[in-house]
C-alpha positions as CSV (number, residue, x, y, z in Angstrom):
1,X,0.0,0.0,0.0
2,X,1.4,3.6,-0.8
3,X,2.3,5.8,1.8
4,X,-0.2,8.6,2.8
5,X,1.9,12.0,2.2
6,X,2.9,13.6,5.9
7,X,0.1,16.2,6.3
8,X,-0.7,18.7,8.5
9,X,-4.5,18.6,8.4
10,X,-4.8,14.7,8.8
11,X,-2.3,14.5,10.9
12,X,-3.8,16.7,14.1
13,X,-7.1,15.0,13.2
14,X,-5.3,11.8,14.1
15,X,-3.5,13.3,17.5
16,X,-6.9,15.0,18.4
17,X,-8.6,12.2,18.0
18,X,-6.3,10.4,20.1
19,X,-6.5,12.7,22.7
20,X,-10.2,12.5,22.6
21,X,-10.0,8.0,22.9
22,X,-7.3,8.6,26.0
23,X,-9.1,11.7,27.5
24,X,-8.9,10.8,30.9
25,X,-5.1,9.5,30.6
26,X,-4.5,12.9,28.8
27,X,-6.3,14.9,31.9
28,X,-4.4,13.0,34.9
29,X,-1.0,13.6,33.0
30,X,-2.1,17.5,32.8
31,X,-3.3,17.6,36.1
32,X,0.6,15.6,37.1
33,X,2.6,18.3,35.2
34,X,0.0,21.0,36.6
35,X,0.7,20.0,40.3
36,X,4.6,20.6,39.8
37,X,4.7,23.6,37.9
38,X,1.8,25.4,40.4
39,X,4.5,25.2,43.7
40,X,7.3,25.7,41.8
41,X,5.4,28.8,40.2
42,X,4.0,30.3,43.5
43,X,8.2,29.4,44.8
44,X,9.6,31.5,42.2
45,X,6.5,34.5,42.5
46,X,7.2,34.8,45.9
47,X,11.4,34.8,45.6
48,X,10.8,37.9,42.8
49,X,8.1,39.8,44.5
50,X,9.5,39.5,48.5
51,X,13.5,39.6,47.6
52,X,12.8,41.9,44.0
53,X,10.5,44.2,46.9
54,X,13.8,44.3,49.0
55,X,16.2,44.9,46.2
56,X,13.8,47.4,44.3
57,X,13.4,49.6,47.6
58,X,17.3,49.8,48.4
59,X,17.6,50.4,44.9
60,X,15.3,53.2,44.9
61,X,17.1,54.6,48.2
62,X,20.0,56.7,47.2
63,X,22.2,56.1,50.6
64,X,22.4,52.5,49.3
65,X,23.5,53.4,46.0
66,X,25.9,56.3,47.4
67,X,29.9,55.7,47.3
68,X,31.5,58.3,49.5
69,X,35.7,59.1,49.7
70,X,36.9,59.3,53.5
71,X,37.6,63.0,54.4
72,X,41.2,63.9,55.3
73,X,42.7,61.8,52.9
74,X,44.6,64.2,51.5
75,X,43.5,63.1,47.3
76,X,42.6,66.3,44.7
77,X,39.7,65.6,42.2
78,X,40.7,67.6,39.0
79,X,38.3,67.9,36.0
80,X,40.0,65.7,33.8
81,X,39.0,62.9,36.6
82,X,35.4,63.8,37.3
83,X,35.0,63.8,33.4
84,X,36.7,60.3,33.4
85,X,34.9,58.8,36.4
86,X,31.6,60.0,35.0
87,X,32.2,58.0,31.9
88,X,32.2,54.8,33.9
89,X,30.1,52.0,33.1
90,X,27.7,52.7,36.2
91,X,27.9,55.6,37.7
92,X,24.7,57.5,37.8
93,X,25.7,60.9,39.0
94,X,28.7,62.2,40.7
95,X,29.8,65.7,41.7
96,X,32.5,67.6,43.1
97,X,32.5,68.4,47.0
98,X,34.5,71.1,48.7
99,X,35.7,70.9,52.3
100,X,33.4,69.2,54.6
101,X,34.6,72.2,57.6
102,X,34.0,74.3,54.8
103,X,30.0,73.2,54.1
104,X,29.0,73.5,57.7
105,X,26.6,76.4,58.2
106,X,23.7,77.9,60.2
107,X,20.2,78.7,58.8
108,X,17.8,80.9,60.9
109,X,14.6,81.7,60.1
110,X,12.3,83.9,62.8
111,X,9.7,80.9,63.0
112,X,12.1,78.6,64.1
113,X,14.1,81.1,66.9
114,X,17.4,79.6,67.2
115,X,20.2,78.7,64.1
116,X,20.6,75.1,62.8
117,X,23.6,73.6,61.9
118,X,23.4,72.2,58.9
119,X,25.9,70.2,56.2
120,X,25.6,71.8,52.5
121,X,25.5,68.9,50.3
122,X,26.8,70.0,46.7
123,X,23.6,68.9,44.1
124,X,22.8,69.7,40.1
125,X,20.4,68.3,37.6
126,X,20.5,64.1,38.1
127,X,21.6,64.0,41.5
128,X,19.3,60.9,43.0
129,X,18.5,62.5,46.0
130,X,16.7,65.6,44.0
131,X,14.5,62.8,42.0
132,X,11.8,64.3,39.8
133,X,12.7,68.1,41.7
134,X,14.8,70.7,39.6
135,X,17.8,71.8,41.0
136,X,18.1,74.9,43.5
137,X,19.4,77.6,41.5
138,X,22.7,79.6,43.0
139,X,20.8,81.3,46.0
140,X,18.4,78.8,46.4
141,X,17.7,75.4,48.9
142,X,16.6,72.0,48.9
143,X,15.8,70.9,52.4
144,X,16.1,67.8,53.7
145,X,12.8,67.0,55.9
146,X,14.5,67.0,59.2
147,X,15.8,70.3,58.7
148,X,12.6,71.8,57.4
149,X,10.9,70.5,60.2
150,X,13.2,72.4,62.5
151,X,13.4,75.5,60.9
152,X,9.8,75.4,60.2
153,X,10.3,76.3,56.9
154,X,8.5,75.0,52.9
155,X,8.7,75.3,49.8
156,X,8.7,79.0,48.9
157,X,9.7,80.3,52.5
158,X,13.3,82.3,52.9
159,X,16.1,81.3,55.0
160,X,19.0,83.2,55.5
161,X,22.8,81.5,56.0
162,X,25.0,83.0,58.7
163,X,28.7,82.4,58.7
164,X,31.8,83.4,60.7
165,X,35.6,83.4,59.9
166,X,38.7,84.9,61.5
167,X,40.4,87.0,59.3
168,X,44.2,87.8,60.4
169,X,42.8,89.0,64.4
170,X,39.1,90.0,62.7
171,X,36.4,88.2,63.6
172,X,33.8,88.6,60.7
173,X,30.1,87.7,60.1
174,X,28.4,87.2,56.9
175,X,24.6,86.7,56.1
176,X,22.6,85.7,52.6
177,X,19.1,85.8,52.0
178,X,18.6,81.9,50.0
179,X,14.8,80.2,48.7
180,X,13.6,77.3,49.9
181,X,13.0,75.6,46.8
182,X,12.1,72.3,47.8
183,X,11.8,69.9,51.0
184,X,12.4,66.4,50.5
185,X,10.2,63.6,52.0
186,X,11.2,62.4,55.4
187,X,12.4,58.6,53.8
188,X,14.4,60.7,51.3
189,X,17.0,61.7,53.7
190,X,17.4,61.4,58.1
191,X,19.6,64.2,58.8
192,X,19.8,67.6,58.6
193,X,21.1,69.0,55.2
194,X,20.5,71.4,52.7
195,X,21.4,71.0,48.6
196,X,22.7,73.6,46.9
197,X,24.3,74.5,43.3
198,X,28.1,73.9,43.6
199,X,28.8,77.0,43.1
200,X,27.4,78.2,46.7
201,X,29.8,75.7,48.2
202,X,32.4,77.4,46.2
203,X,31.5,80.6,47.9
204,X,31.1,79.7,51.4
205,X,34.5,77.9,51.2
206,X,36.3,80.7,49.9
207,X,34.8,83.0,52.1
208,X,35.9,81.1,54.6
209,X,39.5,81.1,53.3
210,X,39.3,85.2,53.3
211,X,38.9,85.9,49.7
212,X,36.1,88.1,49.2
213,X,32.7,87.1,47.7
214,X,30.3,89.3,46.9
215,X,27.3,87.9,47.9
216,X,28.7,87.9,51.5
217,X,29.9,91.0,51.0
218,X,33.1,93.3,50.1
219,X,35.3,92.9,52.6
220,X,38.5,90.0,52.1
221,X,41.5,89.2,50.1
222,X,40.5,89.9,47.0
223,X,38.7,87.7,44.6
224,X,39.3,83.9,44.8
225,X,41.7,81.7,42.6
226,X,39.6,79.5,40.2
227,X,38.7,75.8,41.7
228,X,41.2,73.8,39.8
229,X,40.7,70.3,42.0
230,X,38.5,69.5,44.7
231,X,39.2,67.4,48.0
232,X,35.6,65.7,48.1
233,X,32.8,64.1,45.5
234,X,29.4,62.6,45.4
235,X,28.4,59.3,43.6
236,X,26.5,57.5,42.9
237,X,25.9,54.3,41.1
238,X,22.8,52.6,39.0
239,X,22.1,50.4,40.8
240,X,23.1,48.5,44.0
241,X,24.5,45.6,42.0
242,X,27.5,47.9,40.4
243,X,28.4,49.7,43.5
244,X,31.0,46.9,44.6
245,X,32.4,47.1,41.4
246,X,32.5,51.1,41.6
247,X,34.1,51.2,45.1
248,X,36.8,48.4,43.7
249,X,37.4,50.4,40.8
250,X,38.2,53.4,43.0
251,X,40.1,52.0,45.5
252,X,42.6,50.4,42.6
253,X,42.9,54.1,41.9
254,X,43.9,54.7,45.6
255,X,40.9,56.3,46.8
256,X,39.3,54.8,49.6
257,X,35.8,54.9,50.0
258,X,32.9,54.0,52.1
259,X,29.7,52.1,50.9
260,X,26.8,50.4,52.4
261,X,28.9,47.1,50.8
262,X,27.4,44.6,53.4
263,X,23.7,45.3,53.3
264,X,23.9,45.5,49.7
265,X,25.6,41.9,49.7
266,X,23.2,40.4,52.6
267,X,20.6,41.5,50.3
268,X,22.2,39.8,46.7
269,X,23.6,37.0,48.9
270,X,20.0,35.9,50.4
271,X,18.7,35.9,46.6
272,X,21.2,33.8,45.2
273,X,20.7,31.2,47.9
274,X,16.8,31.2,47.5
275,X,17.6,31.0,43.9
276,X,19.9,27.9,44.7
277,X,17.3,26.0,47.0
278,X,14.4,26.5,44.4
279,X,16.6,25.3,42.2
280,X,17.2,22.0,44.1
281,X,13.3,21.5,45.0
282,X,12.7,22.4,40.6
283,X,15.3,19.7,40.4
284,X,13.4,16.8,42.3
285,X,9.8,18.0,41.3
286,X,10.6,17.9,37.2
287,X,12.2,15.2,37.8
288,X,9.8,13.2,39.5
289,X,7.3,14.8,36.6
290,X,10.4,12.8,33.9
291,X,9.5,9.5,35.3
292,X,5.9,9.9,35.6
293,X,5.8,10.9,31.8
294,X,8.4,8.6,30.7
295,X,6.5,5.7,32.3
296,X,3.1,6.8,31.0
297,X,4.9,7.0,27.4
298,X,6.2,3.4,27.7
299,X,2.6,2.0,28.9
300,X,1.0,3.5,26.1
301,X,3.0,2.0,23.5
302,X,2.4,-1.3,25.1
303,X,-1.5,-1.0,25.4
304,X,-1.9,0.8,22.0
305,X,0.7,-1.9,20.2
306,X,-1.9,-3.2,18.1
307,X,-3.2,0.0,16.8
308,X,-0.1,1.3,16.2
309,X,0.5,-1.8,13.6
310,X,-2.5,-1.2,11.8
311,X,-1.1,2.3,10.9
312,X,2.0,0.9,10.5
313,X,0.4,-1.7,7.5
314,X,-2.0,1.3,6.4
315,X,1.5,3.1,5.5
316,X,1.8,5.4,8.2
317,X,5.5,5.9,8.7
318,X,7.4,6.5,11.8
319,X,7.1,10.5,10.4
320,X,3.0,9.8,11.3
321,X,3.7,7.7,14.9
322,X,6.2,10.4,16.2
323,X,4.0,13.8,14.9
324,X,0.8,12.0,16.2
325,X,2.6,11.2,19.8
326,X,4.0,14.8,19.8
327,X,0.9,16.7,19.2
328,X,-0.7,14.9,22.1
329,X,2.0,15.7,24.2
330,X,1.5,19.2,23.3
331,X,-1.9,19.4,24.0
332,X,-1.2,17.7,27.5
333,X,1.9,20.0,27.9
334,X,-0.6,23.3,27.6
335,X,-3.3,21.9,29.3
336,X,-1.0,21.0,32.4
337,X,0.8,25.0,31.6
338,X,-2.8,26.3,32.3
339,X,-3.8,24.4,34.9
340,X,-0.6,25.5,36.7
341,X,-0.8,28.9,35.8
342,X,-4.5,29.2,37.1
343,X,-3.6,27.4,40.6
344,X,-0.2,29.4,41.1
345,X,-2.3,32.5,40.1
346,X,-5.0,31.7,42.8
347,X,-2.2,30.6,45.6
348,X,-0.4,34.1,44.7
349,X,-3.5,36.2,45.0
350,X,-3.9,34.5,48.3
351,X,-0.5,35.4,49.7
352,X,-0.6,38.5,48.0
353,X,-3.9,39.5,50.1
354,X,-2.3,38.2,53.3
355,X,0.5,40.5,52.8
356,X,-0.8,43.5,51.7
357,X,-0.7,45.2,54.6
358,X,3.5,45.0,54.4
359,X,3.5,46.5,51.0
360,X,3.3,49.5,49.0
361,X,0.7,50.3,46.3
362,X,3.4,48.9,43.6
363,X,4.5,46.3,45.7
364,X,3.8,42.6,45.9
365,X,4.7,39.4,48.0
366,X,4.4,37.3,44.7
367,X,5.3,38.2,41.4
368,X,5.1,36.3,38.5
369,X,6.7,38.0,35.2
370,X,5.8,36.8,31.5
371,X,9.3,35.8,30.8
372,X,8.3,32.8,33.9
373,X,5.2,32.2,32.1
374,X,6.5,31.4,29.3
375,X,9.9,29.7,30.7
376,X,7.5,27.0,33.2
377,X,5.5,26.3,29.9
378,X,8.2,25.7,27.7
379,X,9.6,23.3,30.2
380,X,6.3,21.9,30.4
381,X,6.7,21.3,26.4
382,X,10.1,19.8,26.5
383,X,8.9,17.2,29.8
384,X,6.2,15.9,27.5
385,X,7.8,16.6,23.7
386,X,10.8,14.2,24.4
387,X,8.8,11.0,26.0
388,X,6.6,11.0,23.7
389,X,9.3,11.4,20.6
390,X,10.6,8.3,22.3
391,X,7.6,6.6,22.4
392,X,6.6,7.2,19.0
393,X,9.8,6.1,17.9
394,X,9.5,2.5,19.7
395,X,6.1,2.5,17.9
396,X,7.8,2.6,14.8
397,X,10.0,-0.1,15.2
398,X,7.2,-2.7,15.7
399,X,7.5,-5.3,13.6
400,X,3.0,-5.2,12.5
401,X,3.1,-8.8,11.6
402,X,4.3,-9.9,14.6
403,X,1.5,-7.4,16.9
404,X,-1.4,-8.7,14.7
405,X,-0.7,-12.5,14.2
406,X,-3.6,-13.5,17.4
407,X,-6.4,-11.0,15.7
């Protein structure tokens, strides 16, 4: 008899129909592969959403992201190296500093009564700390929250900056009107500073060194010498992930530097071990799915010998056997895919309601991507795609003579 021609059409009426005879076979081996991937779904949700939470929020807090130099270690910052440093794969923002004597002031307002000490952090357009907010222009502020609250001032309210400085046996006061232009929010920041444009730290440090600056007035030394390297800088990286290589990177250059290094590697350290362990427990569940499949593959081609010989001496090739057991298999595999989709979706919803009193509006104690979607239902695929290849195969090695001989 003359081979029927491989086709498409016929040849998914065949698998369907053999899905249909074997129905309830077809629905427990779904339901087996739908049982693993559900856990190991909800497993992998809840590793992204409760250790992705964790990572996203330091992430998204600058002080975790911030690499500072020590003070008093004697190193110059010239142009040529901020320009270089800036360049580096990573690095998200970074400034020049001056002194850290130098950016110690006292703001006074008449609601607040008394001066506060304050730390002028250097800050320009970028600077993660600012966020979304435009940077203070030359006689203007961004408070931190703490030192809003204690000067009692907001946006739009004027402070005024008071400094001292001994000047050969003079003792000599200064005082500039500056804008509050912006507060930041009390998580944004826990102590008491105020960001301003470079150039104000500029000032206040050479004031400081006797020079004179106009906006604090005409007395001094005469104008200041151009800021040809700075003692200080601000950065910041990305991303908490590239500040160990940043502070390396730094330190190769001789600059020592402080980071929040051990946090940040608690953090990356507890993921990569939960990562492990569901690994391990993926390990044992797909495997135990392997055996269940494989052995369901080799019973079938046992029970269904005879049938397969007919096809075999109607001139169905081992090109029919192997496309009819692999279409089944696929319909199983995306069967079992949705019915562990829908039962890690439910069992997520579930935690995620239990937990939503520990997480923001954005947040989530499980979180299931697409990219794991489709990853848990292509494995699903390849658990039942390469059995039942195997099992279609043995089919076509039957000798059909020797499976009909007692009909």
């Amino acid at each position: 008899m003359r081979a029927p021609g491989l086709r498409a059409g016929p040849l998914l009426l065949l698998a369907w129909r053999d899905v249909l005879h074997d129905r309830w076979l077809a629905l427990g081996a779904a339901c087996v592969l739908g049982a693993t991937l559900a856990p190991l779904w909800t497993l992998w949700g809840l590793q992204a959403g409760i250790i992705g939470t964790l990572i996203d929020r330091q992430n998204r807090d600058p002080a975790m992201r911030e690499i500072r130099p020590e003070s008093g270690a004697g190193h110059r910052f010239d142009e040529a190296w901020f320009r270089e440093v800036a360049l580096q794969p990573g690095v998200a923002f970074v400034i020049p500093n001056t002194r850290s004597i130098a950016a110690q002031v006292d703001l006074h307002t008449a609601a607040a009564g008394n001066a506060l000490r304050v730390d002028l952090l250097p800050t320009a357009a970028g600077d993660p700390l600012l966020g979304a907010r435009a940077a203070p222009r030359h006689t203007g502020l961004v408070l931190s929250h703490s030192a809003a609250q204690r000067l009692k001032a907001s946006a739009g309210n004027k402070v005024t900056l008071l400094l001292e400085r001994q000047r050969g046996e003079k003792q000599e006061a200064a005082a500039a009107l500056l804008a509050v232009e912006g507060v930041l929010a009390e998580d944004e920041y826990d102590r008491a500073v105020a960001l301003a444009p470079l150039a104000l730290l500029e000032d206040v440090q050479f004031w400081r060194d006797g020079y004179t600056v106009t906006v604090f007035g005409a007395d001094g030394n005469g104008a200041a010498p151009r800021q040809a390297a700075y003692p200080l800088f601000r950065l910041y990286a990305h991303s908490i992930r590239e500040v160990d290589a940043l502070a390396a990177s730094l330190e190769a250059r001789g600059v020592a530097v402080y980071t929040r290094g051990r946090e940040i590697a608690a953090t990356l350290g507890l993921q990569k071990n939960v990562r492990a362990i569901l690994a391990i427990v993926a390990a044992i569940a797909l495997a135990g799915s392997v055996i269940a499949l494989w052995a369901l593959q080799l019973s079938t081609v046992r029970r269904k010998r005879r049938d397969f010989a007919i096809l075999i001496l109607t001139g169905h090739g081992r090109g029919w056997l192997i496309g009819t057991a692999c279409l089944s298999a696929t319909a199983v595999a995306l069967a079992g895919a949705t019915v562990g989709l829908a039962a890690a979706t439910l069992a997520g919803g579930a935690i995620n309601t239990y937990f939503s009193a520990h997480f923001g509006a954005t947040e989530s104690a499980v979180r299931m991507a697409a990219l794991d979607v489709v990853v848990g239902t292509a494995a699903a695929l390849l658990l039942c795609l390469i059995p039942a290849a195997w099992g279609g195969w043995l089919a076509s090695n039957m000798k059909a003579g020797d499976e009909l001989r007692e009909i």
